[in-house]
Legacy VTK file of the C-alpha trace (Angstrom):
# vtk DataFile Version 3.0
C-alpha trace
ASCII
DATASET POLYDATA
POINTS 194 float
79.293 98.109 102.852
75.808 97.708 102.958
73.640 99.523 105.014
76.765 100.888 106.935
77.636 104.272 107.324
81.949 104.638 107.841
83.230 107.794 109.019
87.354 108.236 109.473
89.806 110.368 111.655
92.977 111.371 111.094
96.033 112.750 113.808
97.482 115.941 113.114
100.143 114.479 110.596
97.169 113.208 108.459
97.477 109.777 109.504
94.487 107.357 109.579
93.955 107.114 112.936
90.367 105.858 114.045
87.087 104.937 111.602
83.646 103.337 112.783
81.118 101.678 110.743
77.699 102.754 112.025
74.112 100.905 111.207
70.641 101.640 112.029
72.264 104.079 115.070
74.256 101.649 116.268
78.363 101.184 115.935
79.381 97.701 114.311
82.912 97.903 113.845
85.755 100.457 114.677
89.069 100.912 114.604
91.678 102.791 116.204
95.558 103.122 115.442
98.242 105.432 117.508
101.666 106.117 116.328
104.556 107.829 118.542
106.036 111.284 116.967
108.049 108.765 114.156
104.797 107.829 112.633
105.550 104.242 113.921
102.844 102.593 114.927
102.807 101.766 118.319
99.004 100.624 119.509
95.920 99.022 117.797
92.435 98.213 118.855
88.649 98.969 118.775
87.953 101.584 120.939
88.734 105.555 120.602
91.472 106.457 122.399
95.134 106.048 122.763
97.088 103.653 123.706
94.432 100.359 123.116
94.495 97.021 122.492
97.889 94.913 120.670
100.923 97.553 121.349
104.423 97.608 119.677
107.591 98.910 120.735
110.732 99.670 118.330
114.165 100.304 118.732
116.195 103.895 117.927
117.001 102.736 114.515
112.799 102.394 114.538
112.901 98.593 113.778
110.122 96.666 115.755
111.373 95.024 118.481
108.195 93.704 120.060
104.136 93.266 119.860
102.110 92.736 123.105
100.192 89.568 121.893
103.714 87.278 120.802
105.921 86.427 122.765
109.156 86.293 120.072
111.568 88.735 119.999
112.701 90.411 117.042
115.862 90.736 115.059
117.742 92.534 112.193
120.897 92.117 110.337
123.204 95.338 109.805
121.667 96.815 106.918
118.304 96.418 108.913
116.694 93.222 107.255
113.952 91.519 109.735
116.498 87.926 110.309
113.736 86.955 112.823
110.075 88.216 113.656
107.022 86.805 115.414
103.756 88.521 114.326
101.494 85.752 116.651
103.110 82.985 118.183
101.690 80.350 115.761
103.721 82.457 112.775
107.239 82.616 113.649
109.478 83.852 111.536
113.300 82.475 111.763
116.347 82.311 109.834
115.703 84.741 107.447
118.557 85.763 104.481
119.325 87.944 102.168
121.231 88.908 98.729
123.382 91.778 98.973
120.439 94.180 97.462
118.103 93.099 100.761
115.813 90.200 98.911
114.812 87.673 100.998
116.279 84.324 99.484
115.164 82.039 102.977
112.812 82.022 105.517
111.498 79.697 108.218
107.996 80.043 109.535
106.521 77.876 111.973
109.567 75.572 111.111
108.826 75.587 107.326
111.329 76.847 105.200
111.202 78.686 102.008
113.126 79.506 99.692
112.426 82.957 97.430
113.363 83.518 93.913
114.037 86.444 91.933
113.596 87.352 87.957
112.982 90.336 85.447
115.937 91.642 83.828
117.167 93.219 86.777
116.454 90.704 89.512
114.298 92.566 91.332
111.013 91.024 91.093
110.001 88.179 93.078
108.878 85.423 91.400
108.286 82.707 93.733
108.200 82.322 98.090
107.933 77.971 98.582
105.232 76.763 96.652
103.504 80.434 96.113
104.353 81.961 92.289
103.714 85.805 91.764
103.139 87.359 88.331
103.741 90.730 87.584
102.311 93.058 85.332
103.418 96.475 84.639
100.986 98.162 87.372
102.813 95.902 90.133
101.573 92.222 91.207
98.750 90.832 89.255
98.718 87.339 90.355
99.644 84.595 92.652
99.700 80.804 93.165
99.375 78.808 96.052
98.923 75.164 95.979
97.063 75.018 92.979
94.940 77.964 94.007
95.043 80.849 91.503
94.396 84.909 92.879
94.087 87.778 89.999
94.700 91.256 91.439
92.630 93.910 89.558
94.335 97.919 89.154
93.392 101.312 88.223
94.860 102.682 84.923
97.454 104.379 87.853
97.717 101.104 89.710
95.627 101.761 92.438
94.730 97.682 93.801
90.735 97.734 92.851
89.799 93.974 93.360
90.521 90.535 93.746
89.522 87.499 92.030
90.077 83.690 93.527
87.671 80.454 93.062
85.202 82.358 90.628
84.757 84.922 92.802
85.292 88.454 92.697
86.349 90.383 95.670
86.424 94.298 95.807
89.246 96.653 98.097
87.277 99.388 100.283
89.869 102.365 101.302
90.059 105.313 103.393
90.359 108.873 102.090
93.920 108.393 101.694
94.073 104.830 100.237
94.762 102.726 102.632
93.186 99.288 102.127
90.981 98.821 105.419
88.919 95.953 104.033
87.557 93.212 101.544
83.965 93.077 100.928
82.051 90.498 98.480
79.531 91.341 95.200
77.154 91.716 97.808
78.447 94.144 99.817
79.392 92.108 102.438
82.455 92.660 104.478
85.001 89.269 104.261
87.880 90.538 105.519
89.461 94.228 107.329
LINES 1 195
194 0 1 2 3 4 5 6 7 8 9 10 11 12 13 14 15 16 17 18 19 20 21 22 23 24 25 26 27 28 29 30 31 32 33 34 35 36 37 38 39 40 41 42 43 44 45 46 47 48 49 50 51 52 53 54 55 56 57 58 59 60 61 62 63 64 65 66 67 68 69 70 71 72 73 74 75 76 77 78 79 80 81 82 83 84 85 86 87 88 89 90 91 92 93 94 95 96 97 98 99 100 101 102 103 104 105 106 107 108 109 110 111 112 113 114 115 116 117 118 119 120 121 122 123 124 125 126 127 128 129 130 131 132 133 134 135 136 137 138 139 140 141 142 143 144 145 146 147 148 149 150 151 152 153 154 155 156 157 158 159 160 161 162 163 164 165 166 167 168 169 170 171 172 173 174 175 176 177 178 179 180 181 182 183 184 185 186 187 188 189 190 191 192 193
C-alpha cells in the first residue's frame, strides 16, 4: 500500500499470527491472531499480544461453538455441517440443510431464506445461493452475480486469486508470505478493504 511499510509474524507452527503497517514512523494498522495448540483460532484484535479483542471458543470435535461479540449459539448436524451460526448478531444464520455429500441446499439469514443449487457433471459446484449466481472456471470461481451486480475474479496461471473486478473497477488481493489474503487495495494503492 502506499507509503506503508507491512512487516508479519508468525507462531512457532508457521501460522500468521500478527502484521503492522507502519508510515512515516508511525503504526497505522495491525493485526493480531492467536490459535490454541489445534491451530483453531481462538482470539483476534489489534494489539500484540495474546488473547485480544473478539475471542472464540470450540467444542472437542473443534466446531465453533461461540464468538465474544454475538450472542447466538452455534450448531452442527452429525456429520458436522454448521445447521445454525451467528457471526454478528445482525447475520444470523438458521435452518441450514444439506444433501447427503454436505452441500448446503437452505439457509436462513437474518430471516431470509435461500435456497443453493448445484451443477457440473458431478454436482459439486455451486451454481447459485438466492439471487447470487457463481461461474466457474477451471482455476476455481471466476465470477458472481448479485442483484444485477456483476464481480470477475482474476487468477495466477496456478490459481492463486490476483484481483477483482466490479462496476469498472479493478481491485487487487495483497497477501502475506504464505498467501493468505489480508486485504483489498484500489489502482491507487489504496487500502478498501482487510
Amino acid at each position: 500500500v502506499t507509503g506503508r511499510k507491512r512487516t508479519y509474524s508468525y507462531d512457532g507452527a508457521g501460522r500468521f499470527s500478527y502484521a503492522s503497517e507502519v508510515k512515516a514512523g508511525a503504526t497505522v494498522d495491525s493485526w493480531q491472531y492467536c490459535y490454541d495448540l489445534a491451530g483453531n483460532l481462538t482470539s483476534q484484535g489489534t494489539d500484540p499480544g495474546c488473547p485480544r479483542g473478539t475471542t472464540y471458543t470450540y467444542n472437542d470435535a473443534q466446531e465453533l461453538t461461540s464468538k465474544s461479540s454475538s450472542s447466538g449459539p452455534w450448531s452442527y448436524d452429525a456429520v458436522g455441517n454448521e445447521t445454525a451460526g451467528s457471526s454478528t448478531d445482525d447475520y444470523a444464520r438458521t435452518a441450514e440443510s444439506y444433501t447427503d455429500h454436505s452441500q448446503l441446499t437452505s439457509i436462513t439469514v437474518s430471516g431470509k431464506t435461500y435456497a443453493g443449487q448445484y451443477g457440473s457433471t458431478d454436482q459439486s459446484e455451486r451454481i447459485s445461493l438466492g439471487d447470487t449466481y457463481f461461474h466457474n472456471g477451471p482455476l476455481g470461481l471466476s465470477a458472481t452475480s448479485t442483484a444485477g451486480v456483476d464481480k470477475g475474479f482474476n487468477r495466477e496461471p496456478g490459481g492463486t486469486l490476483n484481483s477483482m473486478t466490479t462496476g469498472g473497477r479493478s481491485y487487487y488481493y495483497l497477501t502475506d508470505a504464505i498467501g493468505s489474503v489480508i486485504g483489498l487495495v484500489d489502482v491507487d494503492g489504496n487500502k478498501v478493504d482487510t
